[in-house]
C-alpha positions in Angstrom: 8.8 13.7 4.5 6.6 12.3 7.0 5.0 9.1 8.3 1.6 8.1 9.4 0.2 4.7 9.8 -3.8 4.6 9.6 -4.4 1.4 10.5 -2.7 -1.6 11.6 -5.4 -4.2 12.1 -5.4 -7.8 11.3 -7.9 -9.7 9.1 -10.5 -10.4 11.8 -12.4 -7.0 12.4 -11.8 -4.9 15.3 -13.5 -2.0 16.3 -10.3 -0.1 17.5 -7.6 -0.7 14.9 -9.4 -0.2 10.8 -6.8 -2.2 8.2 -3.2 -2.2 7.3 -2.8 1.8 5.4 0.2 4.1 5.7 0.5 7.4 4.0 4.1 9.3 3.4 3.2 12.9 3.0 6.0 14.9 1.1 5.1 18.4 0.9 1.5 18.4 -0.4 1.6 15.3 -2.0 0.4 12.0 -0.3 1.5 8.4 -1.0 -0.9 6.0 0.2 0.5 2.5 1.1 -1.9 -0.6 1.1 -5.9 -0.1 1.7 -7.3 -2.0 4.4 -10.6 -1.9 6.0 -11.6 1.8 7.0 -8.8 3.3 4.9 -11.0 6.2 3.3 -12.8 7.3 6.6 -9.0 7.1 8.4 -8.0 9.2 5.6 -10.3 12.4 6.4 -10.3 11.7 9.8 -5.9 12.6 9.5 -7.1 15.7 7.1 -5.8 14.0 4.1 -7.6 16.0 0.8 -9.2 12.8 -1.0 -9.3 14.5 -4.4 -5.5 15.3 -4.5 -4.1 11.5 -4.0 -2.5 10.0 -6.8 -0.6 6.4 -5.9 -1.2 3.5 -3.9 0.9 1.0 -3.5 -0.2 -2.7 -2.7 2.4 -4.6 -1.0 0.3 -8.0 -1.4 -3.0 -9.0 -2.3 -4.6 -10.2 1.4 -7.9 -9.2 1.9 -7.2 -7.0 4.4 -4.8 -5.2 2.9 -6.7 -4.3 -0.2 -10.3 -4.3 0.7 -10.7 -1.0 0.4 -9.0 -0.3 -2.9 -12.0 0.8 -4.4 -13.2 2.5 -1.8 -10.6 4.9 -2.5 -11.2 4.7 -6.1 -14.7 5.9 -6.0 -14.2 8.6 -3.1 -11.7 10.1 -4.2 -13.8 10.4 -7.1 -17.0 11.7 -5.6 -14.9 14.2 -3.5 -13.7 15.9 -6.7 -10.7 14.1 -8.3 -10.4 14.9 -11.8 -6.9 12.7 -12.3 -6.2 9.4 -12.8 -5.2 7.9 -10.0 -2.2 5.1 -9.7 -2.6 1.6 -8.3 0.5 0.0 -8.1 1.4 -3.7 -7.1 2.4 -7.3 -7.4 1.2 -9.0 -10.8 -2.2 -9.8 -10.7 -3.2 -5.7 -9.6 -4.2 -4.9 -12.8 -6.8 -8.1 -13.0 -7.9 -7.2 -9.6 -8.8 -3.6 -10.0 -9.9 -4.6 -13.7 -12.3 -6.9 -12.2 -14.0 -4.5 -9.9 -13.9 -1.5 -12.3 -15.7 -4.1 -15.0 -17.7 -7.0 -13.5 -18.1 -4.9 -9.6 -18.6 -1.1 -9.6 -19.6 -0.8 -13.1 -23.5 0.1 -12.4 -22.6 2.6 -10.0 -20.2 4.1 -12.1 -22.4 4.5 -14.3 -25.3 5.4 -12.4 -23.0 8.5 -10.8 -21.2 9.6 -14.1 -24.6 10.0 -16.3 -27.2 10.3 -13.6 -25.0 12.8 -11.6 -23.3 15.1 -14.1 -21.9 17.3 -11.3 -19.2 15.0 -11.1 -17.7 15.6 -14.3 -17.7 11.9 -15.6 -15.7 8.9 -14.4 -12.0 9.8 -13.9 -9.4 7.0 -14.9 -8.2 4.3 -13.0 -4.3 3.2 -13.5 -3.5 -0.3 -12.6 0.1 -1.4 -12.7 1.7 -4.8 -12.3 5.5 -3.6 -11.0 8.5 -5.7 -10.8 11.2 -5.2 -8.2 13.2 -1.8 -9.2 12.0 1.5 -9.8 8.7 1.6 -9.8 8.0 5.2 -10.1 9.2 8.7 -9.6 8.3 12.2 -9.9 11.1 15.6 -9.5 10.4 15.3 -5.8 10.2 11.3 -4.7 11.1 8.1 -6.0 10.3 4.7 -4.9 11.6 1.5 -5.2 9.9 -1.8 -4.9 11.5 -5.3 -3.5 10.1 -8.6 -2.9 9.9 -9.9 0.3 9.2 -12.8 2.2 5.3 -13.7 3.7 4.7 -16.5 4.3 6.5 -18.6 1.9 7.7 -21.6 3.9 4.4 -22.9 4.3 3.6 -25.6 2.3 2.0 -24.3 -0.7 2.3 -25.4 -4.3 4.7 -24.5 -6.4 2.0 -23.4 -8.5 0.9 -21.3 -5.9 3.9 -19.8 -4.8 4.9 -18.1 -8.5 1.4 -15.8 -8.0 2.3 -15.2 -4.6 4.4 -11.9 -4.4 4.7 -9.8 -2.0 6.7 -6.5 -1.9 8.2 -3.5 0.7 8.8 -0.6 -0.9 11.5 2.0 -0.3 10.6 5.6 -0.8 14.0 8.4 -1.3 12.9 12.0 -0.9 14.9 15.0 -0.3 18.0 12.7 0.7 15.5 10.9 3.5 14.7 7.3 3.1 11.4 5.5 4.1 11.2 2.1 3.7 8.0 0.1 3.9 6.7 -3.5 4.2 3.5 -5.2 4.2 3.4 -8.7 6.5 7.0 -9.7 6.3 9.8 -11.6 8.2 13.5 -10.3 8.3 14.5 -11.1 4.5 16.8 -10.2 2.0 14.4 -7.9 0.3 14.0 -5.9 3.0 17.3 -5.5 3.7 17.9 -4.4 0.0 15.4 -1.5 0.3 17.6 -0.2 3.3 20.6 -0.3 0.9 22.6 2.4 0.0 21.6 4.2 3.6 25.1 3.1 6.0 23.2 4.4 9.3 20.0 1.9 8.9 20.3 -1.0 11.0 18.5 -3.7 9.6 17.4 -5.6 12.0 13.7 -6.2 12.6 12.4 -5.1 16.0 10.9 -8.0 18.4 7.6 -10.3 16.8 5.3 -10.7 18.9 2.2 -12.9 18.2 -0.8 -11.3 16.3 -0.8 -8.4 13.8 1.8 -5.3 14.2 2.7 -2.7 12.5 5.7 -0.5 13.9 7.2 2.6 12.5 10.8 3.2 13.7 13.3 5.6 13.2 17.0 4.2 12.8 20.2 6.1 11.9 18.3 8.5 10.2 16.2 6.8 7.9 12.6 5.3 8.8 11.4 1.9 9.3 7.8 1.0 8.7 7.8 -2.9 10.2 4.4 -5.1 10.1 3.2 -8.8 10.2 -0.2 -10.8 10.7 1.0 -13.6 12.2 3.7 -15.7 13.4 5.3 -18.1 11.0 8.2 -19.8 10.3 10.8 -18.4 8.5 11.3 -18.4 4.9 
């Protein structure tokens, strides 16, 4: 099982970091981890076959983190994917990518799947609203989703706060433990996706101001650690 990180940018464009995307390879399988700006071009750029990937996972619904959702959607396409291919996330994904498959993309769709038979018509799209537990699994990897904390004791409504969600995700392969978080602060649900691992120290590494992403090894297992911006706790 192994870790990459494709991008680790903040929301403000940069021409030497593209967005927030992780991939876990596992054998010949890829599982892609958020979709930020740049995400498809960092994907061939690593060698990653676009027709073969399967799942994404969205940890939260920032713009930067998901801007290039369909992006991925529609190369992955165009590059020969005949599957359907999984978007998973907080409630709300399945509006999202429903929106963009229905009211955005739809005339190109089109356009390519009649006016450019070559591509075999439109292959499906899988949006999945996921609650914290097992989210999915396959004989050789399973993963786990947890909420965690981004942002949350800023003073939004109520209201607001119930749409918010934001998850990490743990991924168990071959008796090796990933675990992954969007923006985050040290939180219960991160802690949780460590659970069940005794060598995995839990504690976050030092925040520094502006956007990181760090990908850590402790006691064995892996930490994938990111944030956009300093904020108080909770």
């Amino acid at each position: 099982m192994r870790i990459q990180t494709l991008g680790t940018g903040g929301p403000r464009p940069d021409p030497e970091r593209a967005g927030p995307a992780t991939v876990v390879k596992i054998g010949d399988q890829t599982l892609l981890f958020d979709a930020g700006r740049g995400v498809v071009v960092q994907m061939v750029r690593a060698g990653i076959a676009l027709e073969s990937l399967k799942d994404i996972f969205i940890t939260h619904h920032h713009f930067n983190h998901i801007g290039d959702v369909f992006d991925v959607a529609l190369s992955t396409w165009l590059h020969g994917r005949r599957h359907a291919i999984a978007f998973r996330g907080p409630p709300d994904t399945k509006r999202i990518m429903n929106a963009l498959l229905t009211q955005v993309y739809n005339k190109d769709i089109e356009w390519r799947s009649d006016g450019e038979p070559t591509h075999g018509g439109w292959s499906a799209i899988d949006a999945i609203d996921v609650a914290p537990g097992l989210i999915a699994e396959t004989d050789r990897w399973r993963v786990f989703a947890e909420s965690v904390v981004h942002g949350h004791g800023l003073a939004f409504s109520q209201a607001f706060l119930k749409r918010w969600i934001c998850y990490g995700y743990r991924v168990e392969s071959q008796g090796k433990v990933i675990a992954i978080s969007g923006d985050t602060v040290d939180c219960g649900g991160l802690r949780r996706l460590q659970r069940r691992h005794p060598g995995v120290d839990p504690s976050p590494p030092p925040r520094r101001r502006g956007h990181d992403r760090a990908v850590a090894r402790r006691g064995g297992a892996r930490l994938s650690w990111a944030s956009d911006h300093c904020q108080r706790p909770g």
